[in-house]
N, C-alpha and C positions, 0 to 999 in steps of 0.2 A: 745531165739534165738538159731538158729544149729549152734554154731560154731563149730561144730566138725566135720559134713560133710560138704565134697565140693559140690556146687551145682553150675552149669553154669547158665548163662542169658539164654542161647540156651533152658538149661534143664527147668528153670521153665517157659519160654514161653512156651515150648511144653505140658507141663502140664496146664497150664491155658486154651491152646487152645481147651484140652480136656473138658474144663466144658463149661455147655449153657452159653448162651452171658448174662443172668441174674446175673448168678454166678460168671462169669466175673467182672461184673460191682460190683459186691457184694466187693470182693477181692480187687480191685482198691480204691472205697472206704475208704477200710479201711487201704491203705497202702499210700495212698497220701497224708492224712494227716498229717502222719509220717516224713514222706520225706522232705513235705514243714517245718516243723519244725527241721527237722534236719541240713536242707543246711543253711547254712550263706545269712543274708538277704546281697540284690546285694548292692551291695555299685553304688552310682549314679556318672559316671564319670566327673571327672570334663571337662568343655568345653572348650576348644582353642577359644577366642575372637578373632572377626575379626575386633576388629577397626583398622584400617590402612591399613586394606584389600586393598584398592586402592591406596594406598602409592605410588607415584612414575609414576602414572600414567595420563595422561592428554587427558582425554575427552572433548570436545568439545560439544554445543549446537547441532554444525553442524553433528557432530559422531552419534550423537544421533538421529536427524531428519534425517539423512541417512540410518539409519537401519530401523528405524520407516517407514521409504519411503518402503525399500526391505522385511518388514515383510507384510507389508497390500499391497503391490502392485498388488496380484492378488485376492484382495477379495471385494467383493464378487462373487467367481469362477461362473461358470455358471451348471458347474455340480453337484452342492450341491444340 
């Protein structure tokens, strides 16, 4: 590895750009593999459970076939 020059993101995009899009892909290649073993696998976050999600709340049958009424009440439209 160059650790001894500095090289920007900027600078080795601009170089890359300069090779055909074969030689490109050549280059990519060979460095993504690297990369993906280099980064830490993700760790899976853990999820916020929503039992109790409705805690506190009182729905009704009636709530329900009310909105049920206001969801489907212009279907089927005539302009579809």
């Amino acid at each position: 590895m160059l650790s001894s020059i500095d090289v920007t993101v900027n600078q080795v995009v601009e170089l890359l750009r300069k090779l055909p899009p074969r030689q490109q892909l050549r280059v990519l290649s060979r460095v993504l593999p690297e990369l993906e073993h280099a980064l830490p696998a993700a760790e899976a976050k853990e999820r916020e459970s929503l039992r109790g999600l409705w805690r506190g709340l009182d729905v009704t049958e009636e709530d329900i076939a009310q909105v049920r009424r206001e969801m489907w009440g212009h279907f089927p439209r005539e302009d579809v």
